[in-house]
N, C-alpha and C positions, 0 to 999 in steps of 0.2 A: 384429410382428417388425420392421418398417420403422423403428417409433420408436425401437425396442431398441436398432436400429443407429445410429442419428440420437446415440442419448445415451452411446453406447459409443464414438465415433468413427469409427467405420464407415464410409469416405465411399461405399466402392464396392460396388454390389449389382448382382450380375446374375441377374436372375429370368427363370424358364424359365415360359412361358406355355404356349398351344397355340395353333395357325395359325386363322386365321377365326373369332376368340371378338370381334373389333373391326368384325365384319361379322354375325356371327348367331349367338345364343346358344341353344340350341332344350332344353341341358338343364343342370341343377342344375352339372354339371363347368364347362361350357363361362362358364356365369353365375359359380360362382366365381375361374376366372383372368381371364375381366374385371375382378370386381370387383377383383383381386387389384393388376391392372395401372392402376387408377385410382388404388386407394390409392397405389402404386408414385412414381404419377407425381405429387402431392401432393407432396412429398417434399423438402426439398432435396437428396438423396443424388445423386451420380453413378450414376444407375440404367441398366441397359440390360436392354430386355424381348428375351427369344428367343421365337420363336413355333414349335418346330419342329414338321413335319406327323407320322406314324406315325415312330416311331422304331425301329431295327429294328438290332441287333448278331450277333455272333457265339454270345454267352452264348441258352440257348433258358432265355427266361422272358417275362411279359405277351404284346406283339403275336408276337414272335418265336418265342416257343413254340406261341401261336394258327396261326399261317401254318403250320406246320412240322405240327402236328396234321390241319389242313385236308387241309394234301396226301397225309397217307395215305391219305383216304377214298378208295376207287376210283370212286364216284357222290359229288356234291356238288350241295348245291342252286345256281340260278341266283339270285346276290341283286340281282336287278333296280334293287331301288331303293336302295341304296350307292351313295354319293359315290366320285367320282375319289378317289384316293389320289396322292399324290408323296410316298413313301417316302425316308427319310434315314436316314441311318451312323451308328449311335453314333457309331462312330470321330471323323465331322465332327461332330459336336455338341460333343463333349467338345473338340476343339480349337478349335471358335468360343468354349468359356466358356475356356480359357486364352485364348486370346487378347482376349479384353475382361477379362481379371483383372491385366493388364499396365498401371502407371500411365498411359502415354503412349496407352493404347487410347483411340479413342471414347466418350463418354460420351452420356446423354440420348437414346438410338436405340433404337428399334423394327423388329427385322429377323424374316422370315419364314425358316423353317429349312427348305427342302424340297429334296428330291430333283430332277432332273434328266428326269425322265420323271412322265406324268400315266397310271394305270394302274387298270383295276376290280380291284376286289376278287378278282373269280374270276381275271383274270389275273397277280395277285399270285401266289394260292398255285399257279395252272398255274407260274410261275416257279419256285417253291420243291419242286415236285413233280417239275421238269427237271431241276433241283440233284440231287437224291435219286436218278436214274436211273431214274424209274417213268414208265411210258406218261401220255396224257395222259386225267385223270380224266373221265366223262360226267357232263356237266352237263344236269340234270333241272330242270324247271321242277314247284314246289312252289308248293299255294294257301298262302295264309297262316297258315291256323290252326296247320301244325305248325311253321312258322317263328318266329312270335309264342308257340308252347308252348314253342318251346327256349330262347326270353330271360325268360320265364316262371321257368321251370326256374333259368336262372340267375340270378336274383332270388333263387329259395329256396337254390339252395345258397351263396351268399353270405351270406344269414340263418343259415346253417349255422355260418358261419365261414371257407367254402372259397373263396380267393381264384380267382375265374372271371374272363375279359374276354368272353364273352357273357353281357350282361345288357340291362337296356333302356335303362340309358343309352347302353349302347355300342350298340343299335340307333340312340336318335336320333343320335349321335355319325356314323355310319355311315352315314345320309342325310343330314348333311350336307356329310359326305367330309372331305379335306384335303388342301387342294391354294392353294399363293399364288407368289410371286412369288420366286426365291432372288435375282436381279439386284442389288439395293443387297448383301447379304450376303454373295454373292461377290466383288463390287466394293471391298468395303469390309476384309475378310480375306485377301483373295486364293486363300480355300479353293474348290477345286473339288470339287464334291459327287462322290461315284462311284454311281450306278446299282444297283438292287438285282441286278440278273445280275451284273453286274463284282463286286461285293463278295463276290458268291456264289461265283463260279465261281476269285476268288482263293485260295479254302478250299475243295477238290470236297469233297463226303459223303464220308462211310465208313456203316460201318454199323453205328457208335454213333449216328447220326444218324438213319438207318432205324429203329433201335430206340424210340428216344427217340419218333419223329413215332407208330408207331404206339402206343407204352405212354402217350402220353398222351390218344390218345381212346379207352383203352382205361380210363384210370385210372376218371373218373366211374362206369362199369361193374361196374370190382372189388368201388370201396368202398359201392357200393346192393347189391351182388347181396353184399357179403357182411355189412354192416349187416342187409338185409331176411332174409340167412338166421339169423340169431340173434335177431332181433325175432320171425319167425314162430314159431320153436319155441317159445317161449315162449307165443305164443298157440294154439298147439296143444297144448302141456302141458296148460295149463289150459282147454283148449276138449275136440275131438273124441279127443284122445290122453289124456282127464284116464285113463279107463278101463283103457287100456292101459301107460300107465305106474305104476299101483295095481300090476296083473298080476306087471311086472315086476320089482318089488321086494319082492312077496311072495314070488315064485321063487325071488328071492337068499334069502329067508331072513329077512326082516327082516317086521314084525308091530308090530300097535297104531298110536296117533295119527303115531310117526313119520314113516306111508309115508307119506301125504298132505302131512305138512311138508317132507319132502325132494323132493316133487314139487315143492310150491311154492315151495321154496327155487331148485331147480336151476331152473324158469320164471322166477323172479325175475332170477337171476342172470344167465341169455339175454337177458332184455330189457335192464336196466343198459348190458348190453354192448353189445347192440344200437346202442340209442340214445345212446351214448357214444360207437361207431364214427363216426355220420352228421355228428357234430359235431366241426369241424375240431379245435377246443381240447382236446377229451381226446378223440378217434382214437388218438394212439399207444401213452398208459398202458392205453386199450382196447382195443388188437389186442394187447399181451401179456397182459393178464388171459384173452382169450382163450384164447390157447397155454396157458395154466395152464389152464387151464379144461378144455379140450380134453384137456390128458392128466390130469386126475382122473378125469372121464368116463372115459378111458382102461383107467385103473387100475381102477376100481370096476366099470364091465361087466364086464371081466375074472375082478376076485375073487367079482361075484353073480350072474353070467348067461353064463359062458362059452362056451355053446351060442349065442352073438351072432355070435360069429367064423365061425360055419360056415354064418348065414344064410344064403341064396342072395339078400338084398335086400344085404347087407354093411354093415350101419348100424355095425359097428367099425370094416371097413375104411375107410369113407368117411371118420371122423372124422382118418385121415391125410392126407384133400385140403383137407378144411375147414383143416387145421392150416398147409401149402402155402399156403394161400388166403391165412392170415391172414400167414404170411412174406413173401409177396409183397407185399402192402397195407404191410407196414412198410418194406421196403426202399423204396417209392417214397412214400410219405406227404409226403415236404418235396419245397416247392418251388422250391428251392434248394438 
């Protein structure tokens, strides 16, 4: 891209780095915006590297939305071994690269982008948990195993397709913090960084914001438990319910090779679903095949088994919350 610009006339590039990649590179991230800021500097370009530390706006998405999730939990784990954090403002990000996209800016400079306070990680989201108006969360001291299961986790649901910021790069990312120096950057812009309280507190919550914090550690939840409930019937179709599902389509009325192909058709078709849910790329043409899905079932116990309705287990009525289940997973599926 550098040469791109080099042969287009480009003279001016200003590349957004990340803070302490020119001090310790611990993961694959961190190793490529070094490399990035090597190439960078090769260069004849009027280049200027940012290095800003967490970046954190008004918009809840990446850290923003991370912190904002944290704080609804009412027990959170103690992450002992997380780096200091010094937190910075979109808002000042975005006006440090206007102001180096300015002919007469500096050129050739290397500045560290951080916030005004050095802060742990628990103390972050206690911040954003004060923003919200909720008590202050208990902090439990967790062994490792199920801390290293949760970046785990997020490893696979990323393989999924589902953009997560718990993973294990963002564990190593996380030991070794972000935290440097704002002094030339201020010096040099005359930007004063604002504080993550003051930035907070110049926007209190409402509770679109309560909602948000908790519908998003709720989200990973909806879409396994309602993934796993369509993968499992299907494996119960053709498993311990093959029996009973014969039963019930002889009742309707129906007879010969068909039962058994409409068993395995409708298990087939749970599974598809299923496993089209879990993966972020087709999730949402899967949560409405669902809905369709869900009222054929609908229609057809009705027209062959209408004694379903009067179950005392309600395996008709249920198929109304499943349907709910599946309206809710669509209204939040984007992450944006």
């Amino acid at each position: 891209m550098f040469a791109a610009c080099e042969q287009a006339g480009v003279n001016r590039v200003v590349h957004f780095s990340a803070v302490g990649v020119d001090r310790q590179t611990p993961s694959e991230f961190s190793r490529s915006k070094a490399e990035g800021d090597t190439a960078l500097r090769a260069t004849a370009l009027d280049w200027v590297i940012l290095r800003p530390s967490v970046v954190v706006g008004r918009r809840a998405y990446g850290g923003s939305a991370l912190f904002r999730g944290l704080a609804a939990l009412p027990m959170l784990p103690r992450f002992k071994d997380a780096g200091e954090l010094q937190i910075v403002q979109l808002d000042d990000v975005v006006a440090t690269a206007l102001f180096f996209l300015e002919p007469s800016a500096p050129a050739r400079v290397e500045l560290e982008i951080v916030g005004p306070r050095r802060l742990t990680f628990n103390e972050v989201v206690a911040i954003y948990r004060k923003w919200l108006g909720w008590r202050p969360a208990q902090l439990v001291d967790l062994p490792d195993w199920p801390i290293d299961g949760m970046y785990r986790l997020g490893d696979f649901l990323a393989w999924l397709g589902w953009r997560t910021p718990i993973r294990s790069i963002a564990k190593q990312e996380m030991v070794r913090g972000a935290v440097g120096d704002p002094t030339q950057w201020t010096d040099m812009t005359g930007i004063k960084p604002q504080s993550l309280e003051a930035a907070l507190m110049a926007e209190p919550a409402d509770v679109r914001e309560k909602w948000f914090a908790r519908i998003y550690v709720l989200k990973p939840l909806i879409f396994a438990v309602t993934a796993l409930f369509w993968i499992s019937t299907a494996l119960v179709s053709c498993g311990p319910g093959w029996d009973i599902g014969l039963v019930l389509l002889y009742e309707g009325g129906l007879s010969g090779p068909i039962v058994p192909l409409a068993v395995i058709a409708g298990a087939t078709s749970d599974l598809i679903i299923g496993v089209a849910i879990a993966f972020r790329r087709t999730s949402k043409i899967a949560l409405v095949a669902a809905l369709v899905l869900s009222f054929i079932y609908l229609i057809l116990g009705t027209i062959l088994v209408p004694r379903l309705w009067l179950d005392p287990l309600g395996p008709m009525l249920k198929i109304w919350s499943v349907m709910v289940l599946n309206v809710v997973s669509l209204a939040i599926v984007d992450d944006r």
